[in-house]
N, C-alpha and C positions, 0 to 999 in steps of 0.2 A: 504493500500500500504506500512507506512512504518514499520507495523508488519510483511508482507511479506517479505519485506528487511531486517530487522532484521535476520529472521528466516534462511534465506536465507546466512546471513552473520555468523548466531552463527555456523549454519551445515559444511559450510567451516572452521571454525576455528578448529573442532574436530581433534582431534590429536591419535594416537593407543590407548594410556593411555586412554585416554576417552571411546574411543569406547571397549577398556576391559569394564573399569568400566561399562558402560550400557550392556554389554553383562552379565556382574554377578547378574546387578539388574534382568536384564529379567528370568533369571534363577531363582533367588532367589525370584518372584513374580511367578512363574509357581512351582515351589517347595511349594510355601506357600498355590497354593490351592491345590494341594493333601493333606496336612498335616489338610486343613479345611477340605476337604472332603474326607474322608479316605476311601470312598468307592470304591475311585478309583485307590489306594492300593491295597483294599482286593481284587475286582476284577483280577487283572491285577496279584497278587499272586497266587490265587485258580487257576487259569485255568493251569499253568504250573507245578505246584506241581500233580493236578489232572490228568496231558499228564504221568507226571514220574512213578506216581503208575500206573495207569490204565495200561501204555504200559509194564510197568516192571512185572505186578503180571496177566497181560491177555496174552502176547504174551509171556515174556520173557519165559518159562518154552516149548514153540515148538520152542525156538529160541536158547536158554541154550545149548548148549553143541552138537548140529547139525551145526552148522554157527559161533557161537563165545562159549569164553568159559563160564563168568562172563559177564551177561547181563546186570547188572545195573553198571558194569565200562566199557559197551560201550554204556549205552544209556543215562550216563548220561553229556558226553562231548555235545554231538549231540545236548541235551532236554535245553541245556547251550547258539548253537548257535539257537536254533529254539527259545527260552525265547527272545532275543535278536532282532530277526527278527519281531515277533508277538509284542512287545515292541515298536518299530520305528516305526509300523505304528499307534503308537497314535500321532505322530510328525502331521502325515495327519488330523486326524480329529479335534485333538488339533488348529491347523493353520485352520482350514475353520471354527470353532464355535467361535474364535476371530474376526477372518474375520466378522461373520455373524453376532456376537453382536457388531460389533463396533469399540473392542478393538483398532484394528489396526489403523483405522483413531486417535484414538487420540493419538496414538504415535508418529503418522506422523506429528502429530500439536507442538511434542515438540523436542528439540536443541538434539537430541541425533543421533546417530551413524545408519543407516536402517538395517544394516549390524548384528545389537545387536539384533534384535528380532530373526530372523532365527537362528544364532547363538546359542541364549539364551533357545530357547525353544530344540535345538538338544540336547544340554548339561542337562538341566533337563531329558530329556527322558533316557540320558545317566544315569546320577544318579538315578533314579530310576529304572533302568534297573540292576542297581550293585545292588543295594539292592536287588532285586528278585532274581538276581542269585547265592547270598551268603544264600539268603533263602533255593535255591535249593541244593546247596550245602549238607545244613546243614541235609536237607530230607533225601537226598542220602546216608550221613553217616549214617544216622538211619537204613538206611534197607541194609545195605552193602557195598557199595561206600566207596573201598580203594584203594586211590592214589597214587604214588610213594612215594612223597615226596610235602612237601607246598612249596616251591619254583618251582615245576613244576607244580601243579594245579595252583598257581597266575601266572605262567605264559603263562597258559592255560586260564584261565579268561580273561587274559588282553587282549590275537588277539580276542577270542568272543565280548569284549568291544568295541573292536577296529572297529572291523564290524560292530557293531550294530550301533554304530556313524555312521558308511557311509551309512548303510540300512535308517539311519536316516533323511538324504538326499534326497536318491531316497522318500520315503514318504511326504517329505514335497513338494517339486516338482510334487507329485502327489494329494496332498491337492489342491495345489495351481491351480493346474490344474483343477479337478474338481469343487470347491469355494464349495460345499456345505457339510457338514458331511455325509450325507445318501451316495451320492454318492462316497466322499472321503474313506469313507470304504469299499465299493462296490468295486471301483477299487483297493486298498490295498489287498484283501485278492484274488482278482485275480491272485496279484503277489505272492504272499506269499504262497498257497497252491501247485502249480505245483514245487515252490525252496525248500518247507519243506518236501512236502510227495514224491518229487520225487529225493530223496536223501539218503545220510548215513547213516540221524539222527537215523534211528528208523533199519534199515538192513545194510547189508553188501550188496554194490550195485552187487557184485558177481550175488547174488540170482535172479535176476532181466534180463528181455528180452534183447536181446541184443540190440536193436531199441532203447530201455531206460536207456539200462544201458552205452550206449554214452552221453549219457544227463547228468545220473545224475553223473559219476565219474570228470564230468568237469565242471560244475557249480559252482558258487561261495558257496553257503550254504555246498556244500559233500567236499570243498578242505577245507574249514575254520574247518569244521566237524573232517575230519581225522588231521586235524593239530592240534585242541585241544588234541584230543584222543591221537594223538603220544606224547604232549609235556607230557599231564597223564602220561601215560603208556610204554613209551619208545616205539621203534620200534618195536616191536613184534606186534601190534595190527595192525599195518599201511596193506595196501591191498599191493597185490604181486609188489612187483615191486618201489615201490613207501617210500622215505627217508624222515625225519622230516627235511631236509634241501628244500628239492625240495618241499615239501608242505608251509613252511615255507614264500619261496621268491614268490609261486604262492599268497600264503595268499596274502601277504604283496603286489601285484600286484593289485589283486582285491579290493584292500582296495583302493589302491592310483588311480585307476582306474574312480571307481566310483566317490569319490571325487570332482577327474578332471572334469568329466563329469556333476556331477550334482549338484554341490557348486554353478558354474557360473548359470546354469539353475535355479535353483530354486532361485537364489538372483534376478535375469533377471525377472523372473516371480513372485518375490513377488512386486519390484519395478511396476510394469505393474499393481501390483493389485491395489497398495496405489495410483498411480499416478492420 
């Protein structure tokens, strides 16, 4: 009972300052087992280096020069949000193999912030999501990827980063929802396959039915998509109609969007899980 009290009375004492600091530990203890197991690094590398050739040296050459002009400086904004999407949802199976070893409960046993685990683990998926995408980057230069200038690719990276944080949300809300990994993943890539492949990333939604191509020019992954490619590439690449301001403020909607919606959700549903 009065280690219950205690625990009870330290959790109320937390203060923002605190709950940073456990939010940096949690990060920096999810950072440390990628770094012990590097497997899940190289993984989480290969696969999107492997999307950027394979679509760049398979498709690009019937896509070249009939639909866009320079196919790996439009696929490779796109391969940047899609890295990014397929990225968050380890947030998912990360948060239910905690769950399922344990982890979780004994963080619940100690004086720290609830608020730092969700947090902590968004923010690793963050960073190691920047890492992969500066890898791809670095691909892309090698095979032709030239961008205006580095103050508009960094500033192209940063809305992709920026999404990827929120995507990183919706996946942990969906960890948290299904508790197990098999199934955590199951339902991730439900979401993930109709927002990747039915989008910008990889065509010009032009190309596309018209049934689908209402879909995909308003989606969040094709407005994040074309807003990288414009901050690239200036306005000339952007689809008819359409300005790097007005993709810009939808970005920057859908970001704040999701947030809203699935910040309280997934804290509501992690709290449900520990309780």
């Amino acid at each position: 009972m009065t280690t219950t009290t205690s625990l009870r009375t330290s959790r109320a004492r937390i203060t923002p300052a605190h709950g940073m600091k456990d939010m940096l530990v949690i990060t920096r203890r999810n950072l440390l087992r990628v770094v012990r197991m590097p497997q899940l690094l190289l993984f989480s590398t290969v696969q999107p280096v492997m999307f950027l050739l394979l679509f760049n040296y398979v498709f690009g050459g019937a896509i070249a020069g009939a639909q866009v002009d320079n196919y790996i400086n439009f696929l490779l904004p796109g391969i940047l949000v899609q890295t990014m999407v397929f990225g968050a949802t380890n947030t998912a199976t990360g948060l239910t193999e905690d769950l399922a070893a344990g982890v979780i409960d004994r963080f619940r046993s100690l004086p720290m912030a609830r608020s730092a685990v969700m947090a902590g683990r968004t923010l690793a998926d963050l960073v190691r999501s920047t890492l992969v995408n500066t890898l791809m980057v670095f691909v892309g230069f090698l095979i032709g990827f030239r961008p205006e200038g580095l103050p508009e690719l960094l500033l192209g990276m940063l809305v992709a980063l920026l999404f990827g944080y929120a995507m990183s949300w919706v996946f942990a809300t969906v960890g948290l929802f299904a508790k197990v990994p098999e199934a955590a993943q199951s339902a991730s890539f439900l979401i993930v396959f109709p927002l990747v492949f039915a989008s910008s990333v990889f065509v010009p939604t032009q190309s596309m039915p018209g049934w689908l191509q209402a879909f995909a020019e308003h989606q969040p992954v094709s407005v994040v998509a074309n807003t990288v490619r414009g901050l690239v590439f200036g306005g000339q690449v952007l689809p008819p109609g359409q300005t790097i301001e007005s993709l810009l403020f939808r970005s920057a909607l859908w970001i704040i969007v999701i947030l809203a919606v699935f910040v309280p959700i997934g804290i509501r549903l992690y709290r449900r899980a520990v309780s």
